[in-house]
C-alpha positions in Angstrom: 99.4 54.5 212.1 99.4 55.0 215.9 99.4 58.7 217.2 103.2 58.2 218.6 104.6 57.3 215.2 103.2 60.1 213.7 106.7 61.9 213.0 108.4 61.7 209.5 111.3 63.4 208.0 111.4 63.8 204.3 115.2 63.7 202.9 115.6 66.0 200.5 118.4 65.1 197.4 118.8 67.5 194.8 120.6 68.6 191.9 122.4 72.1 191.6 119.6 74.3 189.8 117.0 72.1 190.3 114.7 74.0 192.6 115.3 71.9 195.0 115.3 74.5 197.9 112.5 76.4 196.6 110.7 72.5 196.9 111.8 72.3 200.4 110.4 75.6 201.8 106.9 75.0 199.8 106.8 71.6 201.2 107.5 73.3 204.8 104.9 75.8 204.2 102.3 72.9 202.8 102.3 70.4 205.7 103.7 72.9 208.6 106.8 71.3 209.3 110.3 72.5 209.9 113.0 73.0 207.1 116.4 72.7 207.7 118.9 73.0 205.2 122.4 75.2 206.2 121.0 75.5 210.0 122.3 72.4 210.6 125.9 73.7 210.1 125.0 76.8 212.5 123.4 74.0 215.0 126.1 71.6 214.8 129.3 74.4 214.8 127.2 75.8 218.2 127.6 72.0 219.2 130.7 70.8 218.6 132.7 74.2 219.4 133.9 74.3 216.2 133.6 77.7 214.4 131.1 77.6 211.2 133.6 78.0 209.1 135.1 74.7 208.8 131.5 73.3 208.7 131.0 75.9 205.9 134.1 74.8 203.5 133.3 71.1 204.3 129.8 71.0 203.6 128.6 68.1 201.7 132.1 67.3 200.6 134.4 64.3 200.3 137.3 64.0 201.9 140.1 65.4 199.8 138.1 68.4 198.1 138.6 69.9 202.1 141.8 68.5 202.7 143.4 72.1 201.5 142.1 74.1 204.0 143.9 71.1 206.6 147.6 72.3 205.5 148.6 74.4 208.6 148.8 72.2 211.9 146.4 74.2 214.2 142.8 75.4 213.8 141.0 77.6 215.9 137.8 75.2 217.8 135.6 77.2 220.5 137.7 79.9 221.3 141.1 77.3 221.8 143.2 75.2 219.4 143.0 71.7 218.4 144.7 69.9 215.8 144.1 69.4 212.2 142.3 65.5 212.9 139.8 67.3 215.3 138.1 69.1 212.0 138.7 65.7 209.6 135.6 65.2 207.1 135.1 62.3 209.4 134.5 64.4 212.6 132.9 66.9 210.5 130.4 64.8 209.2 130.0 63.2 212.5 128.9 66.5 214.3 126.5 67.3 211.4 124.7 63.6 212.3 124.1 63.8 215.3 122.3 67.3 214.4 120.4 65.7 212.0 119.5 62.9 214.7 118.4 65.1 217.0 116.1 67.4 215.1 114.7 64.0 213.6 114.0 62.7 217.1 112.2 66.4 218.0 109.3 66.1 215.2 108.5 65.7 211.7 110.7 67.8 209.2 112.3 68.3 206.0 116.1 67.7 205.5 117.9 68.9 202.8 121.1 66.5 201.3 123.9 66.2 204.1 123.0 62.3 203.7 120.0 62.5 205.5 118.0 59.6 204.1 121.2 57.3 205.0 121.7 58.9 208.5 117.5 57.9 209.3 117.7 54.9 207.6 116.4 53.0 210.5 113.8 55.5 210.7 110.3 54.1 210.2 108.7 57.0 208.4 112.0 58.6 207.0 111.2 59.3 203.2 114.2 60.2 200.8 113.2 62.3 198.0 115.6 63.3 195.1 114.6 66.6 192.9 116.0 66.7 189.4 115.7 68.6 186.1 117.2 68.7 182.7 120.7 70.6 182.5 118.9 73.1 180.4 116.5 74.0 182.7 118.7 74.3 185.5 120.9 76.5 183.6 118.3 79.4 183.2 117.6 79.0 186.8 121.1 79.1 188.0 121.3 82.6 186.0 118.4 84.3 187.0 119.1 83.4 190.7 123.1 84.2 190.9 123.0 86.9 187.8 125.6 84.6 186.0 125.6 86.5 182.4 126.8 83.5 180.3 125.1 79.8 180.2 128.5 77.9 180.0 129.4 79.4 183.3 125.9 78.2 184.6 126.5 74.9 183.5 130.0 74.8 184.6 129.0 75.7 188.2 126.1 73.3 188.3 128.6 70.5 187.4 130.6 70.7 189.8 128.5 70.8 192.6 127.0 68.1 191.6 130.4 66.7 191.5 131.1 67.6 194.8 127.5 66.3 196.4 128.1 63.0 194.0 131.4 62.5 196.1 130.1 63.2 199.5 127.2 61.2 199.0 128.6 57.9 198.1 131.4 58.3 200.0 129.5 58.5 203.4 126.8 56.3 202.2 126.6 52.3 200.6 124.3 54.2 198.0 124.6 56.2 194.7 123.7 59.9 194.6 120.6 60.9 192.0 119.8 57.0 191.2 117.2 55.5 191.5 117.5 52.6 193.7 118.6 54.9 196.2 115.7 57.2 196.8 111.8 56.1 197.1 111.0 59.1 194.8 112.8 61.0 192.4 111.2 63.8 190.4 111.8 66.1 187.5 110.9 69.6 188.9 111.1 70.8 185.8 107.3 69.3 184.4 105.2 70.8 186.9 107.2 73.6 188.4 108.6 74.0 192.1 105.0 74.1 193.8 103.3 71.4 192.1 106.3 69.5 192.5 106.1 69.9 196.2 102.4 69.4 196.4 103.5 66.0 194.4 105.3 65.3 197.0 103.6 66.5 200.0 100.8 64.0 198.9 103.3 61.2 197.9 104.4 61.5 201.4 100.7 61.6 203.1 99.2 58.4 201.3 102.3 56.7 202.2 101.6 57.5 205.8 97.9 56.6 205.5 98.4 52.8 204.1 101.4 52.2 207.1 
């Protein structure tokens, strides 16, 4: 591979619980790349004018689980008003790509959900990962990192953001979230644990690079 195609992005996918954020910032820390996960709503609200907020509520989410906060007729954009169509899904989403374009275009990074893998598509070395683990697993993880006392809450919680990334996912892309056909590597973080599971990937990602 030629010095000038050189930059990758790895798309990171990931269950609720999984680990996959912890994966992420390893991986950063491993090949010495930039991580970007909810900077690109701070990056693309500083963009568009839009305040973070609506960026924040909308975040990897179909249209219709944001269409409450869209009741009243006016939101506040930059310091003015626009109307309710300015901060649609569609226009939401549509700031948050051209984010992810750009910090594509300015070196290799990682890129968590968001649909990253199907904005880069037509990226040469774009790589889209998916992190899993069983529901168990992610359970006890869920508690110890939000202090949620009872397992069933746990669960509930990691259902339906799963439900909610599911939606957004295959709404905005002509793939299915978590399966495999959509990803070039999906991996239980569970068996070896969030480190190893990066370094799995780190050198999934390097011998790929090697043999293009």
């Amino acid at each position: 591979m030629s010095e000038k195609d050189n930059k990758y992005v790895i798309c990171l996918g990931r269950q609720y619980g999984s680990g996959g954020h912890k994966v992420g910032q390893y991986l950063s820390q491993m090949l010495g790349i930039e991580y970007y996960d909810k900077e690109i709503i701070a990056k693309a609200s500083l963009q568009s004018g839009i305040v973070p907020e609506y960026f924040e509520k909308a975040d990897e989410r179909a249209p219709g689980s944001f269409s409450q906060m869209l009741t009243t007729s006016m939101f506040a954009v930059g310091g003015a008003f626009a109307y309710n169509n300015a901060l649609s899904n569609d226009n939401i989403f549509m700031h948050q790509a051209e984010v992810i374009r750009s910090l594509a275009q300015k070196g290799s990074c990682i890129i968590v959900g968001r649909c990253a893998d199907y904005i880069l598509r037509n990226m040469e070395n774009c790589f889209a990962v998916f992190v899993s683990a069983p529901m168990e697993e992610r359970v006890k993880r869920i508690m110890k990192r939000e202090g949620i006392e009872k397992a069933e809450k746990a669960e509930e919680k990691a259902k339906k953001v799963d439900k909610l990334r599911r939606g957004y996912y295959n709404y905005y892309t002509e793939k299915h979230w978590g399966r495999a056909d959509s990803y070039q590597l999906i991996i239980d973080s569970s068996i070896l644990g969030e480190e190893q599971t990066a370094c799995f990937i780190r050198d999934f990602v390097l011998r790929a690079l090697e043999d293009r």
